[in-house]
PDB file of N, CA, C and O in Angstrom:
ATOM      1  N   UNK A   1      -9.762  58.548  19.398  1.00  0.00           N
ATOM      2  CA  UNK A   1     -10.968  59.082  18.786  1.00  0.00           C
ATOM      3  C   UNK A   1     -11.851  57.913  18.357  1.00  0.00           C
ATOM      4  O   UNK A   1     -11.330  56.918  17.854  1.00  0.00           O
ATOM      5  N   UNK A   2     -13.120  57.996  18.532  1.00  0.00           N
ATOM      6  CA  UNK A   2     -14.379  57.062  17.661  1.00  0.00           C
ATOM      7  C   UNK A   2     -14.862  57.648  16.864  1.00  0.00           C
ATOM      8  O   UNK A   2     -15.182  58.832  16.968  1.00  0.00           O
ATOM      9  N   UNK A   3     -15.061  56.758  15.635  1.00  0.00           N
ATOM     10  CA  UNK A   3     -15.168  57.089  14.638  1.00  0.00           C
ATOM     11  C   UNK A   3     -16.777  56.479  14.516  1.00  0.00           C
ATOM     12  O   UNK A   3     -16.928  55.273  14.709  1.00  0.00           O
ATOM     13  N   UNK A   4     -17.591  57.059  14.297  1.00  0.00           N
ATOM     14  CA  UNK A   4     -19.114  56.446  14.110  1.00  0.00           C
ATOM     15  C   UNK A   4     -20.005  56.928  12.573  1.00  0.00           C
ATOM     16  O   UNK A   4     -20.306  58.076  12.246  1.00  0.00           O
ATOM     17  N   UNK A   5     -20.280  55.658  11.823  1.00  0.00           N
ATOM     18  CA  UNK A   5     -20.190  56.002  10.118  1.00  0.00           C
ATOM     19  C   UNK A   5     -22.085  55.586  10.551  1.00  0.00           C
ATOM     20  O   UNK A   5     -22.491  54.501  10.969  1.00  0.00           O
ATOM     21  N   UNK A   6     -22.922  56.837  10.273  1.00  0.00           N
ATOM     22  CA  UNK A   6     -24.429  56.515  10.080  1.00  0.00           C
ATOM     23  C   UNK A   6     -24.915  56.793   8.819  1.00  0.00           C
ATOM     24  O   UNK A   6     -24.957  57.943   8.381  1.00  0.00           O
ATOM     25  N   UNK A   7     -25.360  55.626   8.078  1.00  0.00           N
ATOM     26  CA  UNK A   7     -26.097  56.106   6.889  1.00  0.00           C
ATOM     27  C   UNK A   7     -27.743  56.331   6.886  1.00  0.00           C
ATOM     28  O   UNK A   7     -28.638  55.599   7.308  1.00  0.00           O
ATOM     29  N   UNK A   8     -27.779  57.339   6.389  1.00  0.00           N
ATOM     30  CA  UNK A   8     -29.516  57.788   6.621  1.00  0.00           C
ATOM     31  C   UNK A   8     -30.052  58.026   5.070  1.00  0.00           C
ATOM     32  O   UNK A   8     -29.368  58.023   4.047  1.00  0.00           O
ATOM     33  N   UNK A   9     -31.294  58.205   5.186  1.00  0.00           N
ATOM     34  CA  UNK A   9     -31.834  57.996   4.086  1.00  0.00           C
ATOM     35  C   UNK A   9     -33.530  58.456   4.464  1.00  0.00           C
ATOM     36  O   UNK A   9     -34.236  57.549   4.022  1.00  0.00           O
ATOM     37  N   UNK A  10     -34.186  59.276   4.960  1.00  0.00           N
ATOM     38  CA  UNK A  10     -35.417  60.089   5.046  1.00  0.00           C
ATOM     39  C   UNK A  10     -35.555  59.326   6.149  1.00  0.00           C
ATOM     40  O   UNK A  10     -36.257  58.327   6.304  1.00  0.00           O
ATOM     41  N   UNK A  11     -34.708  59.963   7.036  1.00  0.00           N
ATOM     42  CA  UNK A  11     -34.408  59.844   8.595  1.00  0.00           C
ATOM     43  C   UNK A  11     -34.854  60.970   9.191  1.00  0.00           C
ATOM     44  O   UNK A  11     -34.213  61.113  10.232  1.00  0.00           O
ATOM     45  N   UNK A  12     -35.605  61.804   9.049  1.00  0.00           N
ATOM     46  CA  UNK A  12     -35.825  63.240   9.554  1.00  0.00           C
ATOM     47  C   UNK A  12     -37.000  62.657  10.973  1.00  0.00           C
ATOM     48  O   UNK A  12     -37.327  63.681  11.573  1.00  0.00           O
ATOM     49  N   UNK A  13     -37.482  61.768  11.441  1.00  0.00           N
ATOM     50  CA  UNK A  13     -38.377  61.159  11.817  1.00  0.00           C
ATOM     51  C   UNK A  13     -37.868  61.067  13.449  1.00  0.00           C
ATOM     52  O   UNK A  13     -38.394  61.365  14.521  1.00  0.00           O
ATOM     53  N   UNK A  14     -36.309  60.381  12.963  1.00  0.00           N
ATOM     54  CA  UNK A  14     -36.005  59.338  14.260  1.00  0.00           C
ATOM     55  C   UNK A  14     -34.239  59.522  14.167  1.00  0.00           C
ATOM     56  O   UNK A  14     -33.548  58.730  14.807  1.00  0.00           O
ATOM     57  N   UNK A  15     -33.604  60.573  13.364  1.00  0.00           N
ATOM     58  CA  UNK A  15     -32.645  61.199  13.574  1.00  0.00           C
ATOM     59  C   UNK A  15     -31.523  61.590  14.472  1.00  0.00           C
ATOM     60  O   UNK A  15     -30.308  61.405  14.531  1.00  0.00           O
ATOM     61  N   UNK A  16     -32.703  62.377  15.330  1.00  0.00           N
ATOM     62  CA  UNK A  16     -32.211  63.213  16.349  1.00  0.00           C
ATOM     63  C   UNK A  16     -31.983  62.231  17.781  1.00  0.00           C
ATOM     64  O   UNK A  16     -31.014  62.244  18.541  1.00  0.00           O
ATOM     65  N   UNK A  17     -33.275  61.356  17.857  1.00  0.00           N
ATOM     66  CA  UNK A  17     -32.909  60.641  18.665  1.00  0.00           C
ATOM     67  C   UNK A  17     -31.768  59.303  18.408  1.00  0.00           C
ATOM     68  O   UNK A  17     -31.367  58.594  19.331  1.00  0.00           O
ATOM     69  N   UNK A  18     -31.327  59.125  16.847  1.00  0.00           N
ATOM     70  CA  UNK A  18     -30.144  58.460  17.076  1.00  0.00           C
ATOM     71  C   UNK A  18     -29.042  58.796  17.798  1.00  0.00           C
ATOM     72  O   UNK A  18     -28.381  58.251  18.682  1.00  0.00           O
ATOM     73  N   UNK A  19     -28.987  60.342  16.911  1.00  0.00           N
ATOM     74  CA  UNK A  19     -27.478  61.222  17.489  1.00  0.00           C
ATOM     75  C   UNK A  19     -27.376  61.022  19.500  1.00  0.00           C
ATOM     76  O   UNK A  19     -26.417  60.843  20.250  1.00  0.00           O
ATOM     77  N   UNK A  20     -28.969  61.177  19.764  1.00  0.00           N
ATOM     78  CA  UNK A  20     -28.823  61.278  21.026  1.00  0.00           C
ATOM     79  C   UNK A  20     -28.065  60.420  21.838  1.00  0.00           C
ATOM     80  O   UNK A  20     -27.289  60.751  22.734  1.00  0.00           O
ATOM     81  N   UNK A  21     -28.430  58.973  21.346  1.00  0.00           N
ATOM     82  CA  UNK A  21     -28.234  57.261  21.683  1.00  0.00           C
ATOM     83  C   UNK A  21     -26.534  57.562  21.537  1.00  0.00           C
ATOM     84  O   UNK A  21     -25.775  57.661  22.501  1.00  0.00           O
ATOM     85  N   UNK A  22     -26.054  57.704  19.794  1.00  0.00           N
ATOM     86  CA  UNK A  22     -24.972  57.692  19.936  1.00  0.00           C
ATOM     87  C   UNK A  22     -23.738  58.887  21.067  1.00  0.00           C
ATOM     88  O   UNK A  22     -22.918  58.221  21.699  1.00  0.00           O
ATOM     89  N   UNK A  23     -23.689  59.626  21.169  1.00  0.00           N
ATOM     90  CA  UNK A  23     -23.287  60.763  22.029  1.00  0.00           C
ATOM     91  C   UNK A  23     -23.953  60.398  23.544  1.00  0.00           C
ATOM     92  O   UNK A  23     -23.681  61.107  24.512  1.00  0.00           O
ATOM     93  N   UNK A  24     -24.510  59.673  23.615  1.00  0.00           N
ATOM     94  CA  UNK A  24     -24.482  59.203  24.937  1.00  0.00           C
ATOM     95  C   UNK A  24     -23.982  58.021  25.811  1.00  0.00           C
ATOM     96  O   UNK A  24     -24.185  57.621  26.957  1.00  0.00           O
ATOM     97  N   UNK A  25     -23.258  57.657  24.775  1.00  0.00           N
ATOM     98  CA  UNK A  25     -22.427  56.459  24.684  1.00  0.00           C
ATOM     99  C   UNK A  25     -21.196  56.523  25.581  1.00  0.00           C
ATOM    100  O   UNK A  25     -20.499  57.521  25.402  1.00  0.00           O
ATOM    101  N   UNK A  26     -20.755  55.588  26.588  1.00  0.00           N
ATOM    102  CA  UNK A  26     -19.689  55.458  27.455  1.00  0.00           C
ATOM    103  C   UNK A  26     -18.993  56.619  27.032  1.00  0.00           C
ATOM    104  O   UNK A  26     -19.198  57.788  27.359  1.00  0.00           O
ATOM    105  N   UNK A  27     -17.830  55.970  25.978  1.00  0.00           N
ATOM    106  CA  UNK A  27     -16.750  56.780  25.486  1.00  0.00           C
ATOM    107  C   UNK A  27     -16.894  57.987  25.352  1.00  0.00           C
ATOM    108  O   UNK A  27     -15.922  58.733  25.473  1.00  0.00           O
ATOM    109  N   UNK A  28     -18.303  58.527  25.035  1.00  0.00           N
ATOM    110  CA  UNK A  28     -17.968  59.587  24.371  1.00  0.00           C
ATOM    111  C   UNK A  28     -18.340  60.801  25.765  1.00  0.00           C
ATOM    112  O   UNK A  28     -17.923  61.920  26.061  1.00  0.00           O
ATOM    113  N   UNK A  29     -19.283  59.892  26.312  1.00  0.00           N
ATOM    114  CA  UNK A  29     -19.445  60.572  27.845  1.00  0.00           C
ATOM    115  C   UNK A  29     -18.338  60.936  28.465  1.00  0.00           C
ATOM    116  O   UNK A  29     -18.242  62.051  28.976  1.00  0.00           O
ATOM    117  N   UNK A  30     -17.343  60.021  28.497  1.00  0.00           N
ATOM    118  CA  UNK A  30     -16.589  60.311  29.202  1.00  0.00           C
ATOM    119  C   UNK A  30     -15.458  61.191  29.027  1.00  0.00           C
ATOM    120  O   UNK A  30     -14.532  61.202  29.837  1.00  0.00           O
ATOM    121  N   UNK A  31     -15.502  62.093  27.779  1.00  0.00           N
ATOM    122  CA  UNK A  31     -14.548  62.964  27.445  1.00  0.00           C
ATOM    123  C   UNK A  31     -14.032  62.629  26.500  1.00  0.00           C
ATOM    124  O   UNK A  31     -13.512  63.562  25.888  1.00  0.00           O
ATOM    125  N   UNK A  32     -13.893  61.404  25.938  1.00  0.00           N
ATOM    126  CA  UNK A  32     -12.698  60.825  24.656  1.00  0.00           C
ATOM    127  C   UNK A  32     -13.535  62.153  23.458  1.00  0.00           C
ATOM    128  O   UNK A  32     -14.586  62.738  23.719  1.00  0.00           O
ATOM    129  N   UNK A  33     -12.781  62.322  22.310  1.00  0.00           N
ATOM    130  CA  UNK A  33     -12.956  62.708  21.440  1.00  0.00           C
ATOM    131  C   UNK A  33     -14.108  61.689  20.245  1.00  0.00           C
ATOM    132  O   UNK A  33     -13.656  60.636  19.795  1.00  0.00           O
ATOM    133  N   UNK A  34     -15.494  62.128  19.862  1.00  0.00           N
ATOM    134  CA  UNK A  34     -15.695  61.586  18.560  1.00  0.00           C
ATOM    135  C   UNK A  34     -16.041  62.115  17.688  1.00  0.00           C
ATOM    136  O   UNK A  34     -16.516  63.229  17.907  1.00  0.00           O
ATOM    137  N   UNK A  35     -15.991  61.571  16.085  1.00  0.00           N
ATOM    138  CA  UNK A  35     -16.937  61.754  14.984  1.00  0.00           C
ATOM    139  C   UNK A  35     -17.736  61.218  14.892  1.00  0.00           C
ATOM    140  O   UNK A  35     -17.896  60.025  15.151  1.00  0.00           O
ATOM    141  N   UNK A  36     -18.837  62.378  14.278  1.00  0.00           N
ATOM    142  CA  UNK A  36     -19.886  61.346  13.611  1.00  0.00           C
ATOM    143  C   UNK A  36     -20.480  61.860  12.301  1.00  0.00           C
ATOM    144  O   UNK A  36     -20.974  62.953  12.026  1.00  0.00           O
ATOM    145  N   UNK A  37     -20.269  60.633  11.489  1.00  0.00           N
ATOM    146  CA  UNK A  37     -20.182  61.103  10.265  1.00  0.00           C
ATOM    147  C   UNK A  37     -21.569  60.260   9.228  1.00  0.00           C
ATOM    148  O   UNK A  37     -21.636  59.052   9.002  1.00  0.00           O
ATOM    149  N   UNK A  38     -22.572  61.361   8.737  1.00  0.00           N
ATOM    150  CA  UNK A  38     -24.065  60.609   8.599  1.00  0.00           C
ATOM    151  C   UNK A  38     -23.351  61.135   6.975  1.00  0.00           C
ATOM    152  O   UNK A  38     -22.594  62.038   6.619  1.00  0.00           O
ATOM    153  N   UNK A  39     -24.207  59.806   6.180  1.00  0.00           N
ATOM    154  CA  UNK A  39     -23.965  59.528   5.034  1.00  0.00           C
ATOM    155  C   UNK A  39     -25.699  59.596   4.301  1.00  0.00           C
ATOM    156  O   UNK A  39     -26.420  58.599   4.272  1.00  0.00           O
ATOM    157  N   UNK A  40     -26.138  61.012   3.740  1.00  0.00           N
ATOM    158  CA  UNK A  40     -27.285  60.887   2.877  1.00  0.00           C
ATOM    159  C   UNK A  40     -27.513  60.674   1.182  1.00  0.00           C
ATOM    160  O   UNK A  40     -27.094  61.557   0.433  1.00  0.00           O
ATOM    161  N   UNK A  41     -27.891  60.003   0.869  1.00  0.00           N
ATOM    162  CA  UNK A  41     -28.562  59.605  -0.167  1.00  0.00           C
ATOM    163  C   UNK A  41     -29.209  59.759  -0.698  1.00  0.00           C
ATOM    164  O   UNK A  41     -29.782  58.831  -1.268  1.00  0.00           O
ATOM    165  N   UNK A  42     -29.614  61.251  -0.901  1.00  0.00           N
ATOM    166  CA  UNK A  42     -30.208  61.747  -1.483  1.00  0.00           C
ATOM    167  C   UNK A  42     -31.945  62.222  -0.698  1.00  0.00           C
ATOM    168  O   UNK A  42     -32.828  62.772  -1.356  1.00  0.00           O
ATOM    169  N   UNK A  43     -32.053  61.926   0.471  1.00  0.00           N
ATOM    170  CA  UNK A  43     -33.289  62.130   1.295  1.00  0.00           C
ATOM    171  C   UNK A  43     -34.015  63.121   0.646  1.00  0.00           C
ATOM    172  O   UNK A  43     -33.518  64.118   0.123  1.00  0.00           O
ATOM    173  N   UNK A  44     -35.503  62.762   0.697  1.00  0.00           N
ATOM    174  CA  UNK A  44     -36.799  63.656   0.299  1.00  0.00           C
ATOM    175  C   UNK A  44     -37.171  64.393   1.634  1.00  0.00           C
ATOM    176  O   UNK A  44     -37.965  65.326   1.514  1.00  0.00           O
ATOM    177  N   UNK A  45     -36.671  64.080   2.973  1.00  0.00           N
ATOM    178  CA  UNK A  45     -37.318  64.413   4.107  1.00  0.00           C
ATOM    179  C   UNK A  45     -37.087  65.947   4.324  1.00  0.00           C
ATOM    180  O   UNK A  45     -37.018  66.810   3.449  1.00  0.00           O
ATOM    181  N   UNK A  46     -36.975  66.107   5.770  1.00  0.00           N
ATOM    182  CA  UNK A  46     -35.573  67.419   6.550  1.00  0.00           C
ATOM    183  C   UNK A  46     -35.253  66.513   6.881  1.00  0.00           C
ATOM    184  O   UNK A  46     -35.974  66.161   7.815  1.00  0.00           O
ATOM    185  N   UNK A  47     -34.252  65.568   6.590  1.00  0.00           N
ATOM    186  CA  UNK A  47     -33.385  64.634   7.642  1.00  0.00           C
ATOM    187  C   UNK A  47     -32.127  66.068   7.687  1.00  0.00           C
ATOM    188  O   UNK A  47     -31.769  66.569   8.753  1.00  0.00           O
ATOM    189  N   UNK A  48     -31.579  66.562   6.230  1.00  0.00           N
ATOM    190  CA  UNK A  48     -30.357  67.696   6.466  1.00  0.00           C
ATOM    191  C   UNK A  48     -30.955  68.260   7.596  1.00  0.00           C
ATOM    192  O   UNK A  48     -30.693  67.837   8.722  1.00  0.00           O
ATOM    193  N   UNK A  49     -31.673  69.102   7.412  1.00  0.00           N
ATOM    194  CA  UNK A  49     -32.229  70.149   8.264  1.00  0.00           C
ATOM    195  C   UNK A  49     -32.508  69.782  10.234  1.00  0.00           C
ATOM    196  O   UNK A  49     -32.616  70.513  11.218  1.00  0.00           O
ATOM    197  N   UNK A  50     -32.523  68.738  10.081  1.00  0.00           N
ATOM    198  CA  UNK A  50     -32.600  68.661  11.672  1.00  0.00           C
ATOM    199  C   UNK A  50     -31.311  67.956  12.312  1.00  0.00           C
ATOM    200  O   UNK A  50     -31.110  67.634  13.483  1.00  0.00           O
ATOM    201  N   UNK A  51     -30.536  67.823  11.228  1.00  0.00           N
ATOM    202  CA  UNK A  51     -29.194  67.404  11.584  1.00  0.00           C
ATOM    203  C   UNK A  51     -28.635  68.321  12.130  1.00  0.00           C
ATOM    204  O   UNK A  51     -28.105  68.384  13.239  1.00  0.00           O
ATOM    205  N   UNK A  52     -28.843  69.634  10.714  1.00  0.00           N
ATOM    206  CA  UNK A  52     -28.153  71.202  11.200  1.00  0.00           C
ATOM    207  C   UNK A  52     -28.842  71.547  12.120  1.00  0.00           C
ATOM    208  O   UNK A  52     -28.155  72.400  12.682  1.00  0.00           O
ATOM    209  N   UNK A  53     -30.128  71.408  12.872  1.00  0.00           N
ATOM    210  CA  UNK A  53     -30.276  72.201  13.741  1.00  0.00           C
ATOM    211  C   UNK A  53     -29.828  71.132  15.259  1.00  0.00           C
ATOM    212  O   UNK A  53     -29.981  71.665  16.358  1.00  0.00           O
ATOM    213  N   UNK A  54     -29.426  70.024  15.215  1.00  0.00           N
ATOM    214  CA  UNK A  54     -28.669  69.188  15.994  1.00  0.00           C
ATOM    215  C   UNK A  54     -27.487  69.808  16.125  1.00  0.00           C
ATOM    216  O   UNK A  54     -27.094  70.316  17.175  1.00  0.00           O
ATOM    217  N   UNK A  55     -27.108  69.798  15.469  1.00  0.00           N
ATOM    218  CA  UNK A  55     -25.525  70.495  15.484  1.00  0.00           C
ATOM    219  C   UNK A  55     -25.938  71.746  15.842  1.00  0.00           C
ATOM    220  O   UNK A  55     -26.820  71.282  16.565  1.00  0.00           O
ATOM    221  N   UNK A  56     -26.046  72.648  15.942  1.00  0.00           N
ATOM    222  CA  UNK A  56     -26.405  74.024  16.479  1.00  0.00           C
ATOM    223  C   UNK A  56     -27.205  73.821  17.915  1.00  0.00           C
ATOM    224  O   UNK A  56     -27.600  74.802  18.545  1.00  0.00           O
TER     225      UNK A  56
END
C-alpha cells in the first residue's frame, strides 16, 4: 500500500487537480492499493466540499 499525507489549507482552487496528479501516479495506476490522506486546518474555502465531491 502507498501511503500519501497532503496538507491543505484553502486549497479549494487547485485541489482536485492535485488528487488527479496523485492517483495518476505509476503505482497507483497500476493496481497497487493507496491512501490518501488530506490534512485541513481549518480552511475558509470549499476545499472540504470538493474533496467530497472528488470522492463521489
Amino acid at each position: 500500500m502507498i501511503s500519501v499525507i497532503i496538507p491543505v489549507y484553502n486549497s479549494a482552487a487547485y485541489i482536485a487537480q492535485t488528487l488527479d496528479s496523485v492517483t495518476a501516479q505509476r503505482g497507483y495506476s497500476d493496481g497497487r492499493s493507496m491512501e490518501i490522506i488530506l490534512v485541513d486546518d481549518g480552511s475558509g474555502d470549499d476545499t472540504v466540499k470538493v474533496v467530497r465531491d472528488y470522492v463521489n
